[in-house]
PDB file of N, CA, C and O in Angstrom:
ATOM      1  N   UNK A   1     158.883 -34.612 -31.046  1.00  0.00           N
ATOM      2  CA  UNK A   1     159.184 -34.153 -29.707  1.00  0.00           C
ATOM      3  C   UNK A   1     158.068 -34.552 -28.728  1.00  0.00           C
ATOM      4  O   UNK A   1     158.521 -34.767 -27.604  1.00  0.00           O
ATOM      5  N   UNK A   2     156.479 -34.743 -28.854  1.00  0.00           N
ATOM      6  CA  UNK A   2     155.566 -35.091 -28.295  1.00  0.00           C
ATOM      7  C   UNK A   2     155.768 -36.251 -28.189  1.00  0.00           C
ATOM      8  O   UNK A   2     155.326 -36.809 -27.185  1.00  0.00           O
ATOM      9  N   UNK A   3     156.556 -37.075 -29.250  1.00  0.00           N
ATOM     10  CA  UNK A   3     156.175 -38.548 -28.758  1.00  0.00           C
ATOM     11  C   UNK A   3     157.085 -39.022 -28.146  1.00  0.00           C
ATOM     12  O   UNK A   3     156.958 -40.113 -27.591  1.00  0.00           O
ATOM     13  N   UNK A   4     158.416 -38.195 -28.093  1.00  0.00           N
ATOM     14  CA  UNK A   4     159.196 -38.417 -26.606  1.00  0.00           C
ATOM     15  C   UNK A   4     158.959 -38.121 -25.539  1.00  0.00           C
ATOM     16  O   UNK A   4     159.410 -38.708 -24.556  1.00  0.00           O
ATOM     17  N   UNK A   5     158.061 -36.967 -25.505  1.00  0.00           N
ATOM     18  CA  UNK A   5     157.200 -36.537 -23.996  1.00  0.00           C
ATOM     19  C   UNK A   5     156.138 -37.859 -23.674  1.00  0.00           C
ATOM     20  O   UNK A   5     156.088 -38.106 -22.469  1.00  0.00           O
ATOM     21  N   UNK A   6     155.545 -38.476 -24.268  1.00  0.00           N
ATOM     22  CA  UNK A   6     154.735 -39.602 -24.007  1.00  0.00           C
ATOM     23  C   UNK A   6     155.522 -40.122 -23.506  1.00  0.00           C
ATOM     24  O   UNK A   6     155.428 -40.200 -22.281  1.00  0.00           O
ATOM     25  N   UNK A   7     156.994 -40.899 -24.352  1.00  0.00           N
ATOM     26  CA  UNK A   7     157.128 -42.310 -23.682  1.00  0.00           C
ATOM     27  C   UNK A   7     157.480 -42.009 -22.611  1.00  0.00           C
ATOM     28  O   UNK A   7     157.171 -42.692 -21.635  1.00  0.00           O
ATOM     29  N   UNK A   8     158.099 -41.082 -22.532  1.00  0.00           N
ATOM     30  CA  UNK A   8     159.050 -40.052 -20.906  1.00  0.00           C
ATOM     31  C   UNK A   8     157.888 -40.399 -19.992  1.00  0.00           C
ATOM     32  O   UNK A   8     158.052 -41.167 -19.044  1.00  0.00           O
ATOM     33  N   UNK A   9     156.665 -39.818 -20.279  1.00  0.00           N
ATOM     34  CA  UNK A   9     155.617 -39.944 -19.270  1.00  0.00           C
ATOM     35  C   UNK A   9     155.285 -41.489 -19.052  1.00  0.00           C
ATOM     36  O   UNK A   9     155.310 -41.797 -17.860  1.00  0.00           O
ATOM     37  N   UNK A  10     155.052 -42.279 -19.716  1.00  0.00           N
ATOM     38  CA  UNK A  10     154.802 -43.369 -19.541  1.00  0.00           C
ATOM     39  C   UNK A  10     155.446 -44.425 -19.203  1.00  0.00           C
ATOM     40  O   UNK A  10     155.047 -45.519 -18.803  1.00  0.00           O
ATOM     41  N   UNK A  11     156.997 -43.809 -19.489  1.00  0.00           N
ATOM     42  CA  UNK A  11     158.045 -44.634 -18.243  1.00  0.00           C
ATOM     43  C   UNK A  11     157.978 -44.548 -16.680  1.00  0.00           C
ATOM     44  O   UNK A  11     157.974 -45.262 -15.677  1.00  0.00           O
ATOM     45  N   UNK A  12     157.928 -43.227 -17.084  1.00  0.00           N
ATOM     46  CA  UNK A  12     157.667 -43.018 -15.482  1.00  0.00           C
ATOM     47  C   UNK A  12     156.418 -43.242 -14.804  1.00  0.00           C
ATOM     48  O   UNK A  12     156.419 -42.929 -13.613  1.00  0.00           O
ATOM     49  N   UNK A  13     154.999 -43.867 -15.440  1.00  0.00           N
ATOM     50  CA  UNK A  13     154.068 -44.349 -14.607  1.00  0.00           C
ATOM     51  C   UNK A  13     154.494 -45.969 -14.309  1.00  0.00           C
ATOM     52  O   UNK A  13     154.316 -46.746 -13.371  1.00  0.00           O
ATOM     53  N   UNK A  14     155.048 -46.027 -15.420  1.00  0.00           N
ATOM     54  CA  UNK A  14     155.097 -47.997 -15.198  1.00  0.00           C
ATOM     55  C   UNK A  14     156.350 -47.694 -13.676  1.00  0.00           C
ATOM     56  O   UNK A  14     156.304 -48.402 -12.670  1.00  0.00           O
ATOM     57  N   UNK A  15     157.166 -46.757 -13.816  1.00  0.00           N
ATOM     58  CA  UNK A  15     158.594 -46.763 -12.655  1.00  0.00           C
ATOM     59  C   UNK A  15     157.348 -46.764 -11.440  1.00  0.00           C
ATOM     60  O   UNK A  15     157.109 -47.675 -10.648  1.00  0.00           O
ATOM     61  N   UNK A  16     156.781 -45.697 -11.541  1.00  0.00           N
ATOM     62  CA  UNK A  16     155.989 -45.551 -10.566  1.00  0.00           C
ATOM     63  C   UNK A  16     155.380 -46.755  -9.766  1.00  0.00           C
ATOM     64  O   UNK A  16     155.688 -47.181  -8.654  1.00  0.00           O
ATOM     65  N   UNK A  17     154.154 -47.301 -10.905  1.00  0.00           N
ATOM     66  CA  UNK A  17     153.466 -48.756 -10.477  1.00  0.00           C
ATOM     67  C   UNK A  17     154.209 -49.546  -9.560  1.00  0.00           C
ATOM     68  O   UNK A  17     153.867 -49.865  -8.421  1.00  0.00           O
ATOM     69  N   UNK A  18     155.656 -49.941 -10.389  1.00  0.00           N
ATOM     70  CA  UNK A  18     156.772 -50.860  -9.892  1.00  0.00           C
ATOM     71  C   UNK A  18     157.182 -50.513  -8.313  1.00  0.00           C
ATOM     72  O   UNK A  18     157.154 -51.255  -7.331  1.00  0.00           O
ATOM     73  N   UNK A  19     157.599 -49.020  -8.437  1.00  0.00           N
ATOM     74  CA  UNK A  19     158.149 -48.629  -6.887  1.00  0.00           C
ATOM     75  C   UNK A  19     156.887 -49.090  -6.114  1.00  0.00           C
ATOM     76  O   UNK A  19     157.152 -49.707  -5.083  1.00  0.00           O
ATOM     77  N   UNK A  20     155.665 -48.935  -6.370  1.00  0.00           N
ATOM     78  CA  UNK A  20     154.724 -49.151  -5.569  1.00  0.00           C
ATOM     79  C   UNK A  20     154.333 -50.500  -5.070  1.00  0.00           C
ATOM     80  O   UNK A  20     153.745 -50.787  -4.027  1.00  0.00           O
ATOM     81  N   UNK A  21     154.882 -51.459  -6.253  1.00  0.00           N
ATOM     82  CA  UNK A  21     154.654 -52.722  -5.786  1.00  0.00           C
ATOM     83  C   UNK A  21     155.704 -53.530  -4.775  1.00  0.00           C
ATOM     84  O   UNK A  21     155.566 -54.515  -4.050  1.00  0.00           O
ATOM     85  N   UNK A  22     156.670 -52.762  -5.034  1.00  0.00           N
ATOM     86  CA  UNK A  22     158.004 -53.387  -4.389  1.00  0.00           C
ATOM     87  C   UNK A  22     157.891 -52.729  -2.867  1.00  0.00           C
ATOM     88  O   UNK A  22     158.232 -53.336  -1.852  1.00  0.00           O
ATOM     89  N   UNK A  23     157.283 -51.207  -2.893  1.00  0.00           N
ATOM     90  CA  UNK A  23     157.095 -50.555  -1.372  1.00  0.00           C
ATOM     91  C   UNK A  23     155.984 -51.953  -0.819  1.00  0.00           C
ATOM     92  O   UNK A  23     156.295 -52.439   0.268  1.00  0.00           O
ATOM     93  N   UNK A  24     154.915 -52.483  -1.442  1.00  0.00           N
ATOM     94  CA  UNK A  24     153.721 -53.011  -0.537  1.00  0.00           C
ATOM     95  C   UNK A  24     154.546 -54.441  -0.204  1.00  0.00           C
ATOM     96  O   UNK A  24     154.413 -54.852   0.948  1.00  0.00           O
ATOM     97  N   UNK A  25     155.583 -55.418  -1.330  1.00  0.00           N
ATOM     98  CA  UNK A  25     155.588 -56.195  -1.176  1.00  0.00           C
ATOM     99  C   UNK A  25     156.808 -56.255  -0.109  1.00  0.00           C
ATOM    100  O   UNK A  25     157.051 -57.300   0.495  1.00  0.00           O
ATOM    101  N   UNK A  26     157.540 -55.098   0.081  1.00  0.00           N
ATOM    102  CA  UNK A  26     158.531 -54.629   1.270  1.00  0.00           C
ATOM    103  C   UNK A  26     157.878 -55.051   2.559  1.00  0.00           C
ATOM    104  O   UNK A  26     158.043 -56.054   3.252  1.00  0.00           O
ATOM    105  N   UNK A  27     157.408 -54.427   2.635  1.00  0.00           N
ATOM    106  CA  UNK A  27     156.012 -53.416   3.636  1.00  0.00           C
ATOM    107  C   UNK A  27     155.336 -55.404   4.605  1.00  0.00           C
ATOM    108  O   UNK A  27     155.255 -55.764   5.780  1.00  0.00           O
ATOM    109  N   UNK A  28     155.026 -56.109   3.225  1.00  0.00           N
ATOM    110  CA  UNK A  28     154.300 -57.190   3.759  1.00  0.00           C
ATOM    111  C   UNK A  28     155.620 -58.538   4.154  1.00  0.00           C
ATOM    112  O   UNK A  28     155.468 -59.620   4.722  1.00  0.00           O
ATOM    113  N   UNK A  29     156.951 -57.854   3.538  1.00  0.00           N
ATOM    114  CA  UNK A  29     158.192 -58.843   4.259  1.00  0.00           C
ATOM    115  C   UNK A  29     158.618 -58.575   5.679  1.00  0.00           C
ATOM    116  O   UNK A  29     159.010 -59.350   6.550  1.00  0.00           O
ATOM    117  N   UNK A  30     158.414 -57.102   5.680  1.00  0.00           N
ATOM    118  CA  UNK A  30     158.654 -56.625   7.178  1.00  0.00           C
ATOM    119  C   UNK A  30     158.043 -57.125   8.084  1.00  0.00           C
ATOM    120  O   UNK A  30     158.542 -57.515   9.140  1.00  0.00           O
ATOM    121  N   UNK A  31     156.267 -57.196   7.606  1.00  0.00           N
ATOM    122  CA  UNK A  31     155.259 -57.095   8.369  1.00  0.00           C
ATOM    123  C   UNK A  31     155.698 -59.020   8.889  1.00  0.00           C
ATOM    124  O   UNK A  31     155.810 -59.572   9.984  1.00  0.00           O
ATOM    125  N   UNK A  32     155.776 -59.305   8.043  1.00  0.00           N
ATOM    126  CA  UNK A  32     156.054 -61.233   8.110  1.00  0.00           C
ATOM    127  C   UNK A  32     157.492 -61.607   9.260  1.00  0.00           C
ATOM    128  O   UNK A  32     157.637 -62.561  10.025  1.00  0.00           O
ATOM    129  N   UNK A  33     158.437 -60.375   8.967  1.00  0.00           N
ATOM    130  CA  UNK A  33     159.405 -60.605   9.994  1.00  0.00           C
ATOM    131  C   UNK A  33     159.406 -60.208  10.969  1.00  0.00           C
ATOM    132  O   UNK A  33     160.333 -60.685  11.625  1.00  0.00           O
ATOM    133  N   UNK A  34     158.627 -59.294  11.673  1.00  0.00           N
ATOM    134  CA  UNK A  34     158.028 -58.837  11.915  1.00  0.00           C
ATOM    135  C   UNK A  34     157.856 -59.580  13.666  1.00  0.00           C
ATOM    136  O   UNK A  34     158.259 -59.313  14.797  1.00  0.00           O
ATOM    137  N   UNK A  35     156.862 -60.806  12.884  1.00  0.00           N
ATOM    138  CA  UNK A  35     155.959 -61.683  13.731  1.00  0.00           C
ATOM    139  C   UNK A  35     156.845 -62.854  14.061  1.00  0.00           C
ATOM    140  O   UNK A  35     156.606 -63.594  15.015  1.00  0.00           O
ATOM    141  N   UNK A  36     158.166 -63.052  13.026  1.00  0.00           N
ATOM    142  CA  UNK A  36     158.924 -63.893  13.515  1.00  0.00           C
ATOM    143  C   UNK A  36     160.386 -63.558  14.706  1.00  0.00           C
ATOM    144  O   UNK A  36     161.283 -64.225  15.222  1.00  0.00           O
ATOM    145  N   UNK A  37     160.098 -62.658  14.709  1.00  0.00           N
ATOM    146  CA  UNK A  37     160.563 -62.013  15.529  1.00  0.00           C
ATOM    147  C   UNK A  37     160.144 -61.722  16.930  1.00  0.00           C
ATOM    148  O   UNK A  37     160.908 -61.807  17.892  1.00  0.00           O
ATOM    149  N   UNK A  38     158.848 -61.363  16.996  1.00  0.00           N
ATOM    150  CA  UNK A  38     158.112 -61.584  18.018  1.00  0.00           C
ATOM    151  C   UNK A  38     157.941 -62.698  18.854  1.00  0.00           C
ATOM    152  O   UNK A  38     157.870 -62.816  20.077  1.00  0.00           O
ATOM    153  N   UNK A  39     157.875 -63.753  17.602  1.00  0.00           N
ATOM    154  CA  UNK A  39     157.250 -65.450  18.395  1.00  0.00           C
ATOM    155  C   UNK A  39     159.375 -65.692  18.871  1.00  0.00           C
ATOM    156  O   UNK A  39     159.548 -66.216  19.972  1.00  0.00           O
ATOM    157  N   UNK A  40     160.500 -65.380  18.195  1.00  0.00           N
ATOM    158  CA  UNK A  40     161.782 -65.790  18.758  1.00  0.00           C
ATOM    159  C   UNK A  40     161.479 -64.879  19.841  1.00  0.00           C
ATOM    160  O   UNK A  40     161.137 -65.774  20.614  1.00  0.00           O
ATOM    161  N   UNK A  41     161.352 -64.001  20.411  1.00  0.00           N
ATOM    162  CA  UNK A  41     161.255 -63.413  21.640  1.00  0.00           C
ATOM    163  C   UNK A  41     160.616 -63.853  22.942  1.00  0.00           C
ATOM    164  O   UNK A  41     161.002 -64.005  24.101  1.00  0.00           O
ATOM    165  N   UNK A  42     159.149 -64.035  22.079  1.00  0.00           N
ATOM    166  CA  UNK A  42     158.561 -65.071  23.328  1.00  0.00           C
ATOM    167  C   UNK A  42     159.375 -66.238  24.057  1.00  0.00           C
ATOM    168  O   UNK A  42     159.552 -66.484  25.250  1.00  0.00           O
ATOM    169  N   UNK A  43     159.829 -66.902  22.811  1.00  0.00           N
ATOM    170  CA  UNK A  43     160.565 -68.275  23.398  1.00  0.00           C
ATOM    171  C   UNK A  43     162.026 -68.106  23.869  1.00  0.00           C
ATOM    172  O   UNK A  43     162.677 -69.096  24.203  1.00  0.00           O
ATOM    173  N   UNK A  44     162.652 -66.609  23.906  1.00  0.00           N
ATOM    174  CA  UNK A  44     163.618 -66.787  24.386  1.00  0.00           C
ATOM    175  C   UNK A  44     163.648 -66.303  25.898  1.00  0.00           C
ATOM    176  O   UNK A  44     164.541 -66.463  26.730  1.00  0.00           O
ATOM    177  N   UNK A  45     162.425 -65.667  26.023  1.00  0.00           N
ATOM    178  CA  UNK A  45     161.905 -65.077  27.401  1.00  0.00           C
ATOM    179  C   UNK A  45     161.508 -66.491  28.043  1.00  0.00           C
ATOM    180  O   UNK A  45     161.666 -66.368  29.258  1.00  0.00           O
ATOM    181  N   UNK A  46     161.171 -67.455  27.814  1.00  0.00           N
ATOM    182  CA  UNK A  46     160.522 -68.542  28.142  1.00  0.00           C
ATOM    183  C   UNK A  46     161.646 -68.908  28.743  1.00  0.00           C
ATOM    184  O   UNK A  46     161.930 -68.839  29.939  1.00  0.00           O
ATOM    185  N   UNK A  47     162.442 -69.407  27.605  1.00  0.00           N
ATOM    186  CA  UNK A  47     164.849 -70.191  28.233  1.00  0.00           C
ATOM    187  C   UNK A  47     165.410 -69.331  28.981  1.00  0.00           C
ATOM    188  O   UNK A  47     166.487 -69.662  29.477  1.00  0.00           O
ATOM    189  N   UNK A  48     164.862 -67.990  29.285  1.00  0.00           N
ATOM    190  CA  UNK A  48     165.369 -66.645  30.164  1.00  0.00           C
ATOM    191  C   UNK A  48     164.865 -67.159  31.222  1.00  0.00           C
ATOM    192  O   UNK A  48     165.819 -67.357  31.974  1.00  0.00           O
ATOM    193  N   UNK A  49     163.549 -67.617  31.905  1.00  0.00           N
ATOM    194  CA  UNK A  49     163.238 -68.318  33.022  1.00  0.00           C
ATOM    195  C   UNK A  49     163.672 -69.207  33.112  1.00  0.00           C
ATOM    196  O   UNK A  49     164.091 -69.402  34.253  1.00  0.00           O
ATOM    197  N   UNK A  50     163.926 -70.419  32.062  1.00  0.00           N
ATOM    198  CA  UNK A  50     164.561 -71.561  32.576  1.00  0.00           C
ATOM    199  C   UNK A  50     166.014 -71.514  33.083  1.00  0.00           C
ATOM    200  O   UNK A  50     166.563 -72.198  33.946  1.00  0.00           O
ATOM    201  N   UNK A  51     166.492 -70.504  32.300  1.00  0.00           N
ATOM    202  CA  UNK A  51     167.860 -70.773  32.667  1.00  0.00           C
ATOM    203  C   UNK A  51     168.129 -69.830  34.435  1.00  0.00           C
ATOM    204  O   UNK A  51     168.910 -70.190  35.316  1.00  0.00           O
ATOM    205  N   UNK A  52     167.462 -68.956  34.460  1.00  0.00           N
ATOM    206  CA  UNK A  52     167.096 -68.440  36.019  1.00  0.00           C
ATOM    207  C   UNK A  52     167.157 -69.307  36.720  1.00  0.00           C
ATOM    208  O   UNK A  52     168.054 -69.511  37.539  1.00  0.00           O
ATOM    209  N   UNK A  53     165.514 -70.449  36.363  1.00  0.00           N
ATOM    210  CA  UNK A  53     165.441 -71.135  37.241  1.00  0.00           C
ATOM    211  C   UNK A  53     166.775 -72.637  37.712  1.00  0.00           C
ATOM    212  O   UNK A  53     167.068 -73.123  38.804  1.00  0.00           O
ATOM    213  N   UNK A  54     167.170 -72.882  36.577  1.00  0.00           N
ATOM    214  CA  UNK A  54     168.808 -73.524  37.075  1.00  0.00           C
ATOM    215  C   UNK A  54     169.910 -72.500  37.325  1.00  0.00           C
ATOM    216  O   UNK A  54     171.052 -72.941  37.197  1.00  0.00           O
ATOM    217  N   UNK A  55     169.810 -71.484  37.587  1.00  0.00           N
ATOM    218  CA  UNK A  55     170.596 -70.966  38.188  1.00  0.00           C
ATOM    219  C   UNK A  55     170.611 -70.869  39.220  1.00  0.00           C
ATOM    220  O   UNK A  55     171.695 -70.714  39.782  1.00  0.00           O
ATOM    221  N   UNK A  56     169.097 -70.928  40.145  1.00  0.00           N
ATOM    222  CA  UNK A  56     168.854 -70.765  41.310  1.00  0.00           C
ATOM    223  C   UNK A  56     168.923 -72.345  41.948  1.00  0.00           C
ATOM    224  O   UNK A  56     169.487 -72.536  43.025  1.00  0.00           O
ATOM    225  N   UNK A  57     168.511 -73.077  41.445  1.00  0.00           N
ATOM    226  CA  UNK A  57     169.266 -74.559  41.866  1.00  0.00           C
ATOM    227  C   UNK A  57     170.687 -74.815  42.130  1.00  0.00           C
ATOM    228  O   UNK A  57     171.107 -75.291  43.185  1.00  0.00           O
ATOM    229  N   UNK A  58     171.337 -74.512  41.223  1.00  0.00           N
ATOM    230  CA  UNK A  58     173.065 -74.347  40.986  1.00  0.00           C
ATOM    231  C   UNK A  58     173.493 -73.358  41.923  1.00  0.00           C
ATOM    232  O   UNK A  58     174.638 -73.540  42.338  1.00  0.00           O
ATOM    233  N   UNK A  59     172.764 -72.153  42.466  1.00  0.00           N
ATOM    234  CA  UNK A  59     173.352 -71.815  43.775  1.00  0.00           C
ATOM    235  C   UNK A  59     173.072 -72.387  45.129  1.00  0.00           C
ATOM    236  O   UNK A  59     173.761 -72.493  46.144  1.00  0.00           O
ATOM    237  N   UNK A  60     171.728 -72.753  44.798  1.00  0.00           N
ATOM    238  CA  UNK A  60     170.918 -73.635  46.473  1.00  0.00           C
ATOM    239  C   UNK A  60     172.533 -75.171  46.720  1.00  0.00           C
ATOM    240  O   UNK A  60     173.122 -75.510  47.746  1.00  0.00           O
ATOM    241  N   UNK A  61     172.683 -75.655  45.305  1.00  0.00           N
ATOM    242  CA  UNK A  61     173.139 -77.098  45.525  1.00  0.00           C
ATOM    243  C   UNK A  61     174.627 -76.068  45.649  1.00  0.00           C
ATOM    244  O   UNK A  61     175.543 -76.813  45.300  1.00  0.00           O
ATOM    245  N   UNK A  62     174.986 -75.213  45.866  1.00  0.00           N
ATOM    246  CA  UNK A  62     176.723 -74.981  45.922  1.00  0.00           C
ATOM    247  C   UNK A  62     176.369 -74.590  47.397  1.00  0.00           C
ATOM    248  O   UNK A  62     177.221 -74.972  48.200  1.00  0.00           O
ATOM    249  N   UNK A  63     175.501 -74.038  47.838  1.00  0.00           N
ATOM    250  CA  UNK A  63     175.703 -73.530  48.986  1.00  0.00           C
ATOM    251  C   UNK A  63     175.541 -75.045  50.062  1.00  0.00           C
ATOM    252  O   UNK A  63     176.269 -75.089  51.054  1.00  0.00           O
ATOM    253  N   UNK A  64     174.680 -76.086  49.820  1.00  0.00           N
ATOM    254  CA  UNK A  64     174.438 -77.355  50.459  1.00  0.00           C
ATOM    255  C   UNK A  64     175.974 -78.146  50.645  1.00  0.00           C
ATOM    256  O   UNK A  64     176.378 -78.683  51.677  1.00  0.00           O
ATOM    257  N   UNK A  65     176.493 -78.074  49.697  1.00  0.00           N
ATOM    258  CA  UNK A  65     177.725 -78.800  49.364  1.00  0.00           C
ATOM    259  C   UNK A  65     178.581 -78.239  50.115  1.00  0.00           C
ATOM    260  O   UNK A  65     179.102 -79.046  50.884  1.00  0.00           O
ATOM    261  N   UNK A  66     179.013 -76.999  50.236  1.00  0.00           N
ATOM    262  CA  UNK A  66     179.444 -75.874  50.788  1.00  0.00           C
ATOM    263  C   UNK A  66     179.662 -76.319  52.327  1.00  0.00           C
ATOM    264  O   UNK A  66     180.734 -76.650  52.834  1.00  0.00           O
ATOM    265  N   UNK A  67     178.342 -76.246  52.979  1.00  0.00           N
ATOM    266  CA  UNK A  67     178.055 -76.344  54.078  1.00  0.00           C
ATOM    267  C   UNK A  67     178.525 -77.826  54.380  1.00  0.00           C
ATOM    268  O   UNK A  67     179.288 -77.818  55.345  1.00  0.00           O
ATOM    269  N   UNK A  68     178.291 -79.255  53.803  1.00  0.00           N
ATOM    270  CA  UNK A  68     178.449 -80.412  53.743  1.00  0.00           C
ATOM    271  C   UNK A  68     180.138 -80.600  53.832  1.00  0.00           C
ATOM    272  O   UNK A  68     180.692 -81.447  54.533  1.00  0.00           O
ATOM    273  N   UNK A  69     180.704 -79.787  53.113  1.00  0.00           N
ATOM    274  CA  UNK A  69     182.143 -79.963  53.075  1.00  0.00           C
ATOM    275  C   UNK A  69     182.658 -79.364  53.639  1.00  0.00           C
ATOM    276  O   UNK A  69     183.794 -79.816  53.493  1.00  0.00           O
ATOM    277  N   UNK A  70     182.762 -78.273  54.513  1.00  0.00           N
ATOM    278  CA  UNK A  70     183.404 -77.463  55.485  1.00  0.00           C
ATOM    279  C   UNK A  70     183.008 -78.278  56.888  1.00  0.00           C
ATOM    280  O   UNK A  70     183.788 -78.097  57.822  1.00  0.00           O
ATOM    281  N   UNK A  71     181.644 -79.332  57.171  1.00  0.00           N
ATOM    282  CA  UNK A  71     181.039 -79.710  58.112  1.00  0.00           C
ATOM    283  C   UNK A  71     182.302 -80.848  58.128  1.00  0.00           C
ATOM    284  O   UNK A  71     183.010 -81.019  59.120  1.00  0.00           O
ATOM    285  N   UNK A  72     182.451 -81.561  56.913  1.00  0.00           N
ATOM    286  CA  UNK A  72     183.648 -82.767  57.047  1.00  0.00           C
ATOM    287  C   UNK A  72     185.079 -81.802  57.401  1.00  0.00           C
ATOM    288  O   UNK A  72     185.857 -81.947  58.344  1.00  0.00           O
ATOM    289  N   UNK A  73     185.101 -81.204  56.753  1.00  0.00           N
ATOM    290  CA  UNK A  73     186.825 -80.724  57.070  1.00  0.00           C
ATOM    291  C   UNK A  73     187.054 -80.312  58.860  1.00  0.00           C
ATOM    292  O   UNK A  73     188.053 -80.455  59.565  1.00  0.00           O
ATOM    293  N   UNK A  74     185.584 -79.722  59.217  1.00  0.00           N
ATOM    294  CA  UNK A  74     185.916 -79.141  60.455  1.00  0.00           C
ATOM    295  C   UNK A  74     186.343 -80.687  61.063  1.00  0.00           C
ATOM    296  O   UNK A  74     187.462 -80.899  61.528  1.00  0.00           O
ATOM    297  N   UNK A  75     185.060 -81.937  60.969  1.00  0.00           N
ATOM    298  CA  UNK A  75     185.728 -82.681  61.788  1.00  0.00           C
ATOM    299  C   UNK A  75     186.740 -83.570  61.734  1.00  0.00           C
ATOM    300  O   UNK A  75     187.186 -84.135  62.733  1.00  0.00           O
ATOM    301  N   UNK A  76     187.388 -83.836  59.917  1.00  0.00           N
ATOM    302  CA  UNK A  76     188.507 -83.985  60.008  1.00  0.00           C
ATOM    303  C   UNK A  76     189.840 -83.020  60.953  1.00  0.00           C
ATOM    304  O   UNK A  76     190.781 -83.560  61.533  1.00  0.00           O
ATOM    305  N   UNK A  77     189.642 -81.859  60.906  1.00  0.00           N
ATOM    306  CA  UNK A  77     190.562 -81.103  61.405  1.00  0.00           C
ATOM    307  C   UNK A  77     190.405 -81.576  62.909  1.00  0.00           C
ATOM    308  O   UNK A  77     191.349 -82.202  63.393  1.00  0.00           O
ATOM    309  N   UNK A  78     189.128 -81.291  63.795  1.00  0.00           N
ATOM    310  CA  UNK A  78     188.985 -82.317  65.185  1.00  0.00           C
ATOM    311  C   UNK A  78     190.051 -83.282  65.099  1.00  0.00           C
ATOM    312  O   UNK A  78     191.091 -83.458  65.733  1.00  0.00           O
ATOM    313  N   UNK A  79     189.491 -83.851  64.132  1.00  0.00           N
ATOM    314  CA  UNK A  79     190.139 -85.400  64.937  1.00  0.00           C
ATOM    315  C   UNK A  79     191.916 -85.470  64.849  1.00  0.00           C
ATOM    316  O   UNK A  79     192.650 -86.325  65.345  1.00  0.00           O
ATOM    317  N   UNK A  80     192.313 -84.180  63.989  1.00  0.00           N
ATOM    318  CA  UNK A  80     193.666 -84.337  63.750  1.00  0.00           C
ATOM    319  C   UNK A  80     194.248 -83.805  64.603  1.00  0.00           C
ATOM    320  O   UNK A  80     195.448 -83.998  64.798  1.00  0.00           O
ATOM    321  N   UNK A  81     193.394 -82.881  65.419  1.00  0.00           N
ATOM    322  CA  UNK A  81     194.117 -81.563  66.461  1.00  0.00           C
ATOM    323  C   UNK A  81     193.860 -82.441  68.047  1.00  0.00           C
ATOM    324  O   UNK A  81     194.368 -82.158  69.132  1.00  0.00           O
ATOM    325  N   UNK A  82     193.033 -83.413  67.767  1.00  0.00           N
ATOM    326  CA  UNK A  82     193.297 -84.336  69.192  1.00  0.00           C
ATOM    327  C   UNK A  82     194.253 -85.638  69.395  1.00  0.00           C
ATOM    328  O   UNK A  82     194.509 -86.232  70.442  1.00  0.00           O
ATOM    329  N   UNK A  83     194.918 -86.024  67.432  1.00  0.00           N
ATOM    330  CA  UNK A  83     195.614 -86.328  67.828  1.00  0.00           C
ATOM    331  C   UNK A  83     196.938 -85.840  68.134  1.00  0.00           C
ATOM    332  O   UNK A  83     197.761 -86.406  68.854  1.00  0.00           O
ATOM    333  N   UNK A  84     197.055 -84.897  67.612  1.00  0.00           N
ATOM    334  CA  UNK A  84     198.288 -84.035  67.776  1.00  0.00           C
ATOM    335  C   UNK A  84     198.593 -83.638  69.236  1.00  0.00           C
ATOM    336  O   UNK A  84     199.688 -83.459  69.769  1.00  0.00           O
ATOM    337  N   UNK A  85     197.250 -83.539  69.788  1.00  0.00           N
ATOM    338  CA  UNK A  85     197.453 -83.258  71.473  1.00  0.00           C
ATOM    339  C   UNK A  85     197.707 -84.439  72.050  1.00  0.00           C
ATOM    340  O   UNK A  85     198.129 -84.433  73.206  1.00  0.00           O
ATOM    341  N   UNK A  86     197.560 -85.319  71.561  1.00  0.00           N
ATOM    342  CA  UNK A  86     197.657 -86.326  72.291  1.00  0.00           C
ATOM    343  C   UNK A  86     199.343 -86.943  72.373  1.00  0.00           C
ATOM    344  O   UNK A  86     199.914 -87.535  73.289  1.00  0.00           O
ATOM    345  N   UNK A  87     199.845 -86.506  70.960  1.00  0.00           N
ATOM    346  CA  UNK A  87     201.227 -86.803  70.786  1.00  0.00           C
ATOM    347  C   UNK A  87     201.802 -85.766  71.065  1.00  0.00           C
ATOM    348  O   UNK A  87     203.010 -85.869  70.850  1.00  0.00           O
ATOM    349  N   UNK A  88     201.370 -84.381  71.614  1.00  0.00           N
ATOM    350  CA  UNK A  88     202.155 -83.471  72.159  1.00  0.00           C
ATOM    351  C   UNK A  88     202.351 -84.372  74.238  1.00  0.00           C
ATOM    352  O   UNK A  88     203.307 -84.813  74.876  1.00  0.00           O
ATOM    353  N   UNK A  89     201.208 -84.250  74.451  1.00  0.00           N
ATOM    354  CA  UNK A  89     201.026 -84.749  75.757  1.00  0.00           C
ATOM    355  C   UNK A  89     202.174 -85.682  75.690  1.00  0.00           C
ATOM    356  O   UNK A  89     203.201 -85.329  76.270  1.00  0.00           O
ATOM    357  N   UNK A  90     202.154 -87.089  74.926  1.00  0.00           N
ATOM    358  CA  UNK A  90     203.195 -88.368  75.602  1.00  0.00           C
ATOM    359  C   UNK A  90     204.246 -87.535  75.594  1.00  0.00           C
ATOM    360  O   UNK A  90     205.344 -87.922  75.994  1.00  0.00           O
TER     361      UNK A  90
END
């Protein structure tokens, strides 16, 4: 009966050891993902400005265009509404 109380005990130090090695070698996978996680953050904060910064281009160049193409239509429309007066007049 004692020498089943031994091995009993001595399973459970080796369980022990084991949980302990698997907690540190946990512990140092976390710690490792951790940092890769960190450095993907940096660099996605980095493409978070870039992509800002073409966004703010992509509105400057819609609003230019904008202005450029309403500037033609107005004076297409001119030139259509003088001739129309003009063929109302004859």
């Amino acid at each position: 009966m004692e020498f089943l109380g031994v091995i009993l005990d001595s399973l459970l130090i080796v369980l022990v050891i084991i949980l302990i090695i698997l907690s540190l070698k946990a512990l140092e996978t976390l710690t490792k993902l951790n940092n890769i996680l960190d450095n993907t953050k940096k660099k996605l904060e980095s493409l978070d400005n870039a992509f800002n910064f073409m966004d703010a281009v992509s509105d400057k160049l819609t609003i230019v265009t904008d202005t450029v193409i309403s500037s033609i239509v107005g004076f297409i429309n001119g030139l259509l509404k003088k001739k129309k007066e003009e063929n109302i007049d004859e």
